[in-house]
Z-matrix of the N, CA and C atoms (Angstrom, degrees):
N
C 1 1.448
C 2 1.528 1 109.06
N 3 1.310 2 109.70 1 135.36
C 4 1.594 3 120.66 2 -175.50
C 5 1.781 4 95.12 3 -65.53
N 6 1.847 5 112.85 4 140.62
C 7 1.550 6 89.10 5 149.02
C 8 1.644 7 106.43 6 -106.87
N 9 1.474 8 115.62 7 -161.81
C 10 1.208 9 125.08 8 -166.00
C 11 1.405 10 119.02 9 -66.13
N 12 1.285 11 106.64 10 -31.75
C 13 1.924 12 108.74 11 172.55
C 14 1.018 13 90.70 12 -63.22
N 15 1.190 14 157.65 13 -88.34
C 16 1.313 15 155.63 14 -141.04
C 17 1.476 16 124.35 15 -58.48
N 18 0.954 17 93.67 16 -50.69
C 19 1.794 18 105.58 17 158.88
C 20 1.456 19 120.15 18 -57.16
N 21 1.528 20 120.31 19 -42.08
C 22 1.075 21 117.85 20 154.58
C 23 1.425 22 142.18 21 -62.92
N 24 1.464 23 106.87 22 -36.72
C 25 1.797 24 115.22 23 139.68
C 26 1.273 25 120.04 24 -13.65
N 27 1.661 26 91.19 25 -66.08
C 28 2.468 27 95.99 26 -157.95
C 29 1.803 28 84.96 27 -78.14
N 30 1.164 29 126.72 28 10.82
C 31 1.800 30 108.35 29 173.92
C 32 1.545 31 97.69 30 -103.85
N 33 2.159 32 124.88 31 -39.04
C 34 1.411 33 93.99 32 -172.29
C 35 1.248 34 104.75 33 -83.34
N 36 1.306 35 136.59 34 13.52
C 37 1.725 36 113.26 35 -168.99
C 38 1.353 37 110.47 36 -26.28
N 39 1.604 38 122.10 37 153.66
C 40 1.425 39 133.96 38 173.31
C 41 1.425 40 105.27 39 -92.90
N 42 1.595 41 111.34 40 77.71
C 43 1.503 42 121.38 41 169.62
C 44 1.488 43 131.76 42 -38.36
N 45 1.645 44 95.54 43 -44.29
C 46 1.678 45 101.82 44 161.51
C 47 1.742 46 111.06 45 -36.65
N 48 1.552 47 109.48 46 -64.67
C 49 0.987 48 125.04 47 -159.08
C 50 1.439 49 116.01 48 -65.10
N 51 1.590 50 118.78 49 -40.75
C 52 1.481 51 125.99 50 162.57
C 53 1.644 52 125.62 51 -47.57
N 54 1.701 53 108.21 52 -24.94
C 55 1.383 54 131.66 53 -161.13
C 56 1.373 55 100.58 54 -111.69
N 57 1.502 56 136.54 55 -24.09
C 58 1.223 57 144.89 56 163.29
C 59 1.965 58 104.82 57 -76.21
N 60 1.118 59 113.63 58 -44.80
C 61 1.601 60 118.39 59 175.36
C 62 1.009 61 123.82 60 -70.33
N 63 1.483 62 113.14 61 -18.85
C 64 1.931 63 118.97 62 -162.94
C 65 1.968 64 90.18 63 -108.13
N 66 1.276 65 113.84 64 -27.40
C 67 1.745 66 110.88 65 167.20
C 68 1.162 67 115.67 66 -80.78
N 69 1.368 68 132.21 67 -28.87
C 70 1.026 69 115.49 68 -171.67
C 71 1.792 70 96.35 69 -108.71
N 72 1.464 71 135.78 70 32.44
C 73 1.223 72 147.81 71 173.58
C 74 1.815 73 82.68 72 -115.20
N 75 1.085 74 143.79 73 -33.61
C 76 1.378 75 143.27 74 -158.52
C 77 1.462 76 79.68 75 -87.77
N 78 1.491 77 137.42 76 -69.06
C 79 1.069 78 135.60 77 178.12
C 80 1.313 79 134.06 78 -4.06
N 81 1.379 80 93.11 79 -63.14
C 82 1.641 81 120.83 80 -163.10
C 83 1.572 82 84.16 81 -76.16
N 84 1.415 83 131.51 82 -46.23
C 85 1.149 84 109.90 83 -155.12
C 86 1.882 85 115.88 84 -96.92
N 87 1.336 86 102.07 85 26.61
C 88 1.416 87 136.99 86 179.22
C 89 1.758 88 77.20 87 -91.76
N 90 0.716 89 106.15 88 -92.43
C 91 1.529 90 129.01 89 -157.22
C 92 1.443 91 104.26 90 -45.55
N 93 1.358 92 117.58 91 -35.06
C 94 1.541 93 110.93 92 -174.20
C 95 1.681 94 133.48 93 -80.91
N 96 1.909 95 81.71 94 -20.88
C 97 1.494 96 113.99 95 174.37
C 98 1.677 97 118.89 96 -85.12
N 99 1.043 98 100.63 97 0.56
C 100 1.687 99 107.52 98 -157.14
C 101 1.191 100 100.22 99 -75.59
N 102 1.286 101 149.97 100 -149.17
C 103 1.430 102 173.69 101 -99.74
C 104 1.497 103 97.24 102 -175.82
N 105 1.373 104 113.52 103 -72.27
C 106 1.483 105 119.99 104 -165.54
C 107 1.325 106 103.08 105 -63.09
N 108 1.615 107 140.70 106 -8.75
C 109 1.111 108 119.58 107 -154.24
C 110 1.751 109 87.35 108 -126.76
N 111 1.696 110 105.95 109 -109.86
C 112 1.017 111 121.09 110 163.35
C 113 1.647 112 146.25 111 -85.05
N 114 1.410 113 108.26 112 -3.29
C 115 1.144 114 125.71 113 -149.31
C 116 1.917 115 106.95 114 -65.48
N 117 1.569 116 112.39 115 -46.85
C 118 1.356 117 140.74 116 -165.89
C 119 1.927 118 94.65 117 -69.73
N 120 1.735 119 101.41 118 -32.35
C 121 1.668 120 91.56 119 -163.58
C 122 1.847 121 93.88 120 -73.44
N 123 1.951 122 104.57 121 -29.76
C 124 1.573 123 100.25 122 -143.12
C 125 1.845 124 81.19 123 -81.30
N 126 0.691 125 139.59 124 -41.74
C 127 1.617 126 143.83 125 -161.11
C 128 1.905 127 92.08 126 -49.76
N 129 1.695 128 116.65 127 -52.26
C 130 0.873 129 113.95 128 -154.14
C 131 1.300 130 116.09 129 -75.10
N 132 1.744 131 107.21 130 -26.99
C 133 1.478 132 129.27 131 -173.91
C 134 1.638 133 100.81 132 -63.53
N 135 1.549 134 124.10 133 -29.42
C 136 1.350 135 138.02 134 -143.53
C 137 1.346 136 94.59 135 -103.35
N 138 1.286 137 116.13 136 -32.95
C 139 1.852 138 122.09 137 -164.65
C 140 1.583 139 101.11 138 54.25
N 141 1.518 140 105.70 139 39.47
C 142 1.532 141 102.90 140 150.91
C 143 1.629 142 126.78 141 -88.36
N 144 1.735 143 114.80 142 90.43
C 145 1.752 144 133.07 143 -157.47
C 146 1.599 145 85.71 144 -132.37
N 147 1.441 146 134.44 145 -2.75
C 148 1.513 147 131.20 146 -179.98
C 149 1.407 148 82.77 147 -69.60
N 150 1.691 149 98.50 148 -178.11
C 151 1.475 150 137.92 149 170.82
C 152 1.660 151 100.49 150 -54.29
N 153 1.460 152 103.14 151 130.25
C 154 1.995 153 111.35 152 174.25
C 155 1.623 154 107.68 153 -70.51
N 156 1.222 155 86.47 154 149.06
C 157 1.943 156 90.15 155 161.93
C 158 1.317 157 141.56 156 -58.60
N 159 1.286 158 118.97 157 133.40
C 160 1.528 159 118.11 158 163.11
C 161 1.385 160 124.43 159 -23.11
N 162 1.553 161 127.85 160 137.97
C 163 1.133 162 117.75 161 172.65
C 164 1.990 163 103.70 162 -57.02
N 165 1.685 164 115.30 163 -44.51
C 166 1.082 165 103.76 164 -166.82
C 167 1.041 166 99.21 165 -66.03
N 168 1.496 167 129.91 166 -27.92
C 169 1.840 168 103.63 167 -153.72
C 170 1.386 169 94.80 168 -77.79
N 171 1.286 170 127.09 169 -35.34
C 172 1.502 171 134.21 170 173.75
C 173 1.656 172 99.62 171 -41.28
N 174 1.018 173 131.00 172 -58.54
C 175 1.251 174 137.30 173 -160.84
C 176 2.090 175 104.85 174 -64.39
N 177 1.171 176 98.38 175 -55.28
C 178 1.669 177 121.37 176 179.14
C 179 1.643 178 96.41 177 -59.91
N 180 1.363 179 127.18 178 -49.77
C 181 1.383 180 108.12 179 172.63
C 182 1.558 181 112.93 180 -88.68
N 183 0.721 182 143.52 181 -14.00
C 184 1.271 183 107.62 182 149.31
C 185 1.440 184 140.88 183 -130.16
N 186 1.777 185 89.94 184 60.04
C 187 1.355 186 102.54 185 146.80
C 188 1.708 187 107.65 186 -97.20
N 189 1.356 188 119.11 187 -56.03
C 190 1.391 189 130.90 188 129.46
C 191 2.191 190 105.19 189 24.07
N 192 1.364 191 82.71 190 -91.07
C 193 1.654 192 94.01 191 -178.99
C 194 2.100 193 126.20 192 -54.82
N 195 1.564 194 95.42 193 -24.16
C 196 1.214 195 127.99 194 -175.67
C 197 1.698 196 97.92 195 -78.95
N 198 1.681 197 117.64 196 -53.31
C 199 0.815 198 81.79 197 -169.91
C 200 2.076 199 128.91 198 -97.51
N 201 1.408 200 81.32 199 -1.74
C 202 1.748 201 106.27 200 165.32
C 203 1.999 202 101.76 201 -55.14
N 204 1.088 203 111.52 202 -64.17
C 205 1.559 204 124.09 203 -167.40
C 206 1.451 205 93.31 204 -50.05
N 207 1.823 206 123.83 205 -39.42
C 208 1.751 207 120.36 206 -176.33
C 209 1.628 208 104.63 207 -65.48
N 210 1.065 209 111.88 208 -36.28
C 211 1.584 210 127.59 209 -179.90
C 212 1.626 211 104.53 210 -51.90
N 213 1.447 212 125.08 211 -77.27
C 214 1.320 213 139.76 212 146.56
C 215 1.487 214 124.52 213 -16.98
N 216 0.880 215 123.77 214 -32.34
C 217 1.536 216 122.12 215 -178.95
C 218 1.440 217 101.58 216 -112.68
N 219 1.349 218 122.29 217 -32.47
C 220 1.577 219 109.21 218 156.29
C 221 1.724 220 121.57 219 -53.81
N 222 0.994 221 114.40 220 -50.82
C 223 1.427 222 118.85 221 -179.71
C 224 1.164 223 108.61 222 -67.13
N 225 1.595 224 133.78 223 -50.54
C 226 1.602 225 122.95 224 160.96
C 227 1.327 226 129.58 225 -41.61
N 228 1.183 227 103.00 226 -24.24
C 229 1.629 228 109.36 227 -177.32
C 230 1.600 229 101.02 228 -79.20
N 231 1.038 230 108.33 229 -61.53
C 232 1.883 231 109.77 230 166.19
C 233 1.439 232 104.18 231 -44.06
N 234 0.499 233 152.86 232 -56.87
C 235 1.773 234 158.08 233 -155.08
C 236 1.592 235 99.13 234 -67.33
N 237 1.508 236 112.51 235 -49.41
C 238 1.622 237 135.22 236 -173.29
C 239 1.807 238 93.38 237 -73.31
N 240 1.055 239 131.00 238 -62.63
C 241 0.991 240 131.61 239 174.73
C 242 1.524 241 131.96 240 -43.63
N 243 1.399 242 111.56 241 -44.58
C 244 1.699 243 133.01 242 156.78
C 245 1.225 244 106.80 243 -41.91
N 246 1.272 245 105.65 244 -70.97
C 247 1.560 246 130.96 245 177.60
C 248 1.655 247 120.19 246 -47.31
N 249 1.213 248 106.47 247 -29.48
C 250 1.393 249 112.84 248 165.79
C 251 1.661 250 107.59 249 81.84
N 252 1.167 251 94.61 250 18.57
C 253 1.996 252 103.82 251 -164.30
C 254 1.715 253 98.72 252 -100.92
N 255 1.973 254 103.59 253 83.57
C 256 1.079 255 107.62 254 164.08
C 257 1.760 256 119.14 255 -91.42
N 258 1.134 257 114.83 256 30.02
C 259 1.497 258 116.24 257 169.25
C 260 1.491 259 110.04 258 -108.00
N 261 1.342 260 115.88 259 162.54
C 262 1.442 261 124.71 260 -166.69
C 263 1.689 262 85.21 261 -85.76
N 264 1.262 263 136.50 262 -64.00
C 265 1.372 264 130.52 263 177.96
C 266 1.975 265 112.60 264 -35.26
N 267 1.123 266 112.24 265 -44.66
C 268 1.711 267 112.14 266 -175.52
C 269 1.343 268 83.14 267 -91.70
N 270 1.294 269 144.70 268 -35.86
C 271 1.532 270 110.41 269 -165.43
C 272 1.880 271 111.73 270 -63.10
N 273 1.414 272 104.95 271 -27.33
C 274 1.375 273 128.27 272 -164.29
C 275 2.079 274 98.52 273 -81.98
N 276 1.319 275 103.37 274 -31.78
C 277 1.092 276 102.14 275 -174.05
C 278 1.913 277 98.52 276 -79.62
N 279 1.496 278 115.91 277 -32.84
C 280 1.524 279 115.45 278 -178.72
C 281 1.521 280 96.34 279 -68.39
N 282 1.060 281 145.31 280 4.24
C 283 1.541 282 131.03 281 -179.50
C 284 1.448 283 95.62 282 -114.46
N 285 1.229 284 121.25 283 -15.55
C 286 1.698 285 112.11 284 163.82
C 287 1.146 286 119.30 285 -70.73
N 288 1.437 287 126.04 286 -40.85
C 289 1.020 288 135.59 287 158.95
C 290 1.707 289 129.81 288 -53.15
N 291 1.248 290 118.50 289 -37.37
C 292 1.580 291 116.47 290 173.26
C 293 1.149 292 97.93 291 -81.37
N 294 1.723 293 144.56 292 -32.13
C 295 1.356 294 142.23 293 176.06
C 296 1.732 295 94.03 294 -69.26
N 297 1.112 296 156.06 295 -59.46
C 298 1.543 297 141.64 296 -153.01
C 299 1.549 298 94.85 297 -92.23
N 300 1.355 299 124.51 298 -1.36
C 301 1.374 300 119.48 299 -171.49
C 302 1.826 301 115.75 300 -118.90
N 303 1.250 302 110.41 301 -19.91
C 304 1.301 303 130.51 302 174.07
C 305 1.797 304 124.02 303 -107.52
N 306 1.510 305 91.74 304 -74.46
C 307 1.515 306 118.71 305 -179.06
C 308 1.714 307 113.10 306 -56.86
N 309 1.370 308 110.96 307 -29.41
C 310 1.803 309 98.11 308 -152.85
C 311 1.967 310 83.70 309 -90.43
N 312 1.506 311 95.25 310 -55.31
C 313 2.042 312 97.88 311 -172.95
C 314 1.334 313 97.54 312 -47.28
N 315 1.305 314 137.31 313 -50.94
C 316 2.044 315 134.96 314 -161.34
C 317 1.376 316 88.63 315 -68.71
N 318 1.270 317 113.53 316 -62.60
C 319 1.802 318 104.54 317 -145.34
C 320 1.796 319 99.20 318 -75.53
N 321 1.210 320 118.68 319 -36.45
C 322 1.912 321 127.28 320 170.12
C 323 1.675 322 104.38 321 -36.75
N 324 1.863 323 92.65 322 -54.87
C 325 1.780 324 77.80 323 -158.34
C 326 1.406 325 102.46 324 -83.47
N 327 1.683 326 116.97 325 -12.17
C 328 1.889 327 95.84 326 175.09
C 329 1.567 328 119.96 327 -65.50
N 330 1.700 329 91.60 328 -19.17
C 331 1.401 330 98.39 329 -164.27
C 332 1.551 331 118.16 330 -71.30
N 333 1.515 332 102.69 331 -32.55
C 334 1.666 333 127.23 332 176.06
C 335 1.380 334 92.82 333 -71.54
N 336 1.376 335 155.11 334 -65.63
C 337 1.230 336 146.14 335 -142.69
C 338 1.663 337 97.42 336 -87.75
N 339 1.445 338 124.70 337 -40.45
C 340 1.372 339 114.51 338 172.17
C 341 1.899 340 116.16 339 -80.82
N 342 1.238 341 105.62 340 18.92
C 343 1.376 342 101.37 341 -177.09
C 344 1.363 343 133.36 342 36.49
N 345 1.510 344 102.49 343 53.01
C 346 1.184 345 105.41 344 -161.00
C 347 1.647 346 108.91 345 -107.21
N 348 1.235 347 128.93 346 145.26
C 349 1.517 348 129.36 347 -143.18
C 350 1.946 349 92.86 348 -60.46
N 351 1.197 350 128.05 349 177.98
C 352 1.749 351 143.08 350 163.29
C 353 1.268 352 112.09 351 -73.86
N 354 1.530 353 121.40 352 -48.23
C 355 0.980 354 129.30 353 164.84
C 356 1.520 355 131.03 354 -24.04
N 357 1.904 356 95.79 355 -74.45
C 358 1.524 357 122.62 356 168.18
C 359 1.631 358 112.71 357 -50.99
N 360 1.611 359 119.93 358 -42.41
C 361 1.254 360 105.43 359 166.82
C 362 1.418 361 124.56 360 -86.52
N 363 1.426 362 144.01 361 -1.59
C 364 1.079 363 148.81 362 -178.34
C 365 1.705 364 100.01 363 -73.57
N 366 1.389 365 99.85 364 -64.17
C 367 1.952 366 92.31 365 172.21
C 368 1.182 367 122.00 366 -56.60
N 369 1.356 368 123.06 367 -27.92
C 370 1.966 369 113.25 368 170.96
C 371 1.162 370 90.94 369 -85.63
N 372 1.040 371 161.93 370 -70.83
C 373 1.167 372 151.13 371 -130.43
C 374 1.910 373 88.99 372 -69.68
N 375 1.554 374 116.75 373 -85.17
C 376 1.570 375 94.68 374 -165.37
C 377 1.812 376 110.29 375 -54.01
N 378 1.239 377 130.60 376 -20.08
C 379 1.126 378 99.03 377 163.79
C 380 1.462 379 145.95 378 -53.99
N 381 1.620 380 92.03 379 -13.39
C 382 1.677 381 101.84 380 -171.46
C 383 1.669 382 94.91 381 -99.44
N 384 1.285 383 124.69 382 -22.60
C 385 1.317 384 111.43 383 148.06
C 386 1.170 385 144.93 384 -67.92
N 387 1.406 386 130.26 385 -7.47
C 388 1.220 387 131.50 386 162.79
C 389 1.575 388 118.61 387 -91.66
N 390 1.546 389 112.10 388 -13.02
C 391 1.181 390 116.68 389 -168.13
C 392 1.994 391 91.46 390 -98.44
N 393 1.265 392 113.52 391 -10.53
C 394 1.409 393 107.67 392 -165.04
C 395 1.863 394 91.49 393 -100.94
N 396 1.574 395 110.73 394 -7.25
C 397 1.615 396 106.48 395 -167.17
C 398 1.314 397 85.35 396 -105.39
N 399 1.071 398 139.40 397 -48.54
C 400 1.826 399 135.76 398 171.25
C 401 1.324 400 113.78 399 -28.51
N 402 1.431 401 112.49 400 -65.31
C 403 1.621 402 123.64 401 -171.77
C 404 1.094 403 111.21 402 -75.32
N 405 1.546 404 135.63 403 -33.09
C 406 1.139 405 122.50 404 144.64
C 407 1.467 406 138.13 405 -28.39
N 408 1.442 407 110.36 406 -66.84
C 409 1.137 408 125.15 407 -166.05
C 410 1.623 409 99.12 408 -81.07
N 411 1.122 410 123.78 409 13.33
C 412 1.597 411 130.38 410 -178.26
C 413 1.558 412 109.91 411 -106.71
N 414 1.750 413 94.87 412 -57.15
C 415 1.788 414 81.47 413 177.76
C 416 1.163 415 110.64 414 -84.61
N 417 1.437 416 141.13 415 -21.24
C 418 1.563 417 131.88 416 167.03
C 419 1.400 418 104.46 417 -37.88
N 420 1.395 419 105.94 418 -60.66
C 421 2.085 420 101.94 419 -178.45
C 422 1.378 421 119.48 420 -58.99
N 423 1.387 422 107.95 421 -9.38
C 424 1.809 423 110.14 422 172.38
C 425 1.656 424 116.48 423 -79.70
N 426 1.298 425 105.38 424 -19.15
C 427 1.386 426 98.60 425 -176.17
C 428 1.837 427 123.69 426 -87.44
């Protein structure tokens, strides 16, 4: 059973800070997908050469993704908070931890059961680590 500090916790979250972490986690993954970075290896790993997306469906996922990532950086921030990791270094280190503790076992075994190349998961996978060490190390410095 929750007591009342705690409950009062999940009401102040620092929303700025969840909404500053989850854009600039959208950021990173601008950047990771791009051309210059990873974008050309993950397309190829994927054998995505079909027809491109809709501007809307483009639009619908990622608002979609935007608002999953607000979800994610709320719960890290709780996690950071538990954790007591008010430094930008431990906040960054608590997102290593929900990535080797959440992210690598879920996204590994879909990846093994959908047979999907190492490659293709090696770029989501560190993307979701840099985007989980960013937001970390973002709302830890908010507090």
């Amino acid at each position: 059973m929750w007591n009342l500090k705690e409950v009062r916790y999940l009401i102040q979250v620092n929303l700025t800070a969840v909404a500053v972490a989850s854009a600039v986690s959208m950021g990173v993954g601008f950047a990771w997908y791009s051309n210059a970075m990873f974008g050309k290896q993950w397309i190829k790993a994927n054998n995505l050469n079909g027809p491109k997306i809709s501007k809307n469906e483009m639009i619908k996922t990622f608002g979609i993704t935007f608002v999953v990532t607000l979800v994610s950086a709320y719960i890290l921030s709780l996690f950071i908070h538990y954790a007591g990791a008010y430094t930008l270094l431990n906040g960054a280190k608590t997102g290593l931890w929900a990535w080797i503790g959440f992210v690598v076992p879920t996204t590994l075994a879909n990846a093994l059961f959908l047979r999907r190349s190492m490659p293709a998961y090696l770029i989501e996978a560190g993307h979701h680590l840099v985007g989980l060490l960013v937001m970390g190390a973002i709302l830890a410095s908010w507090y």
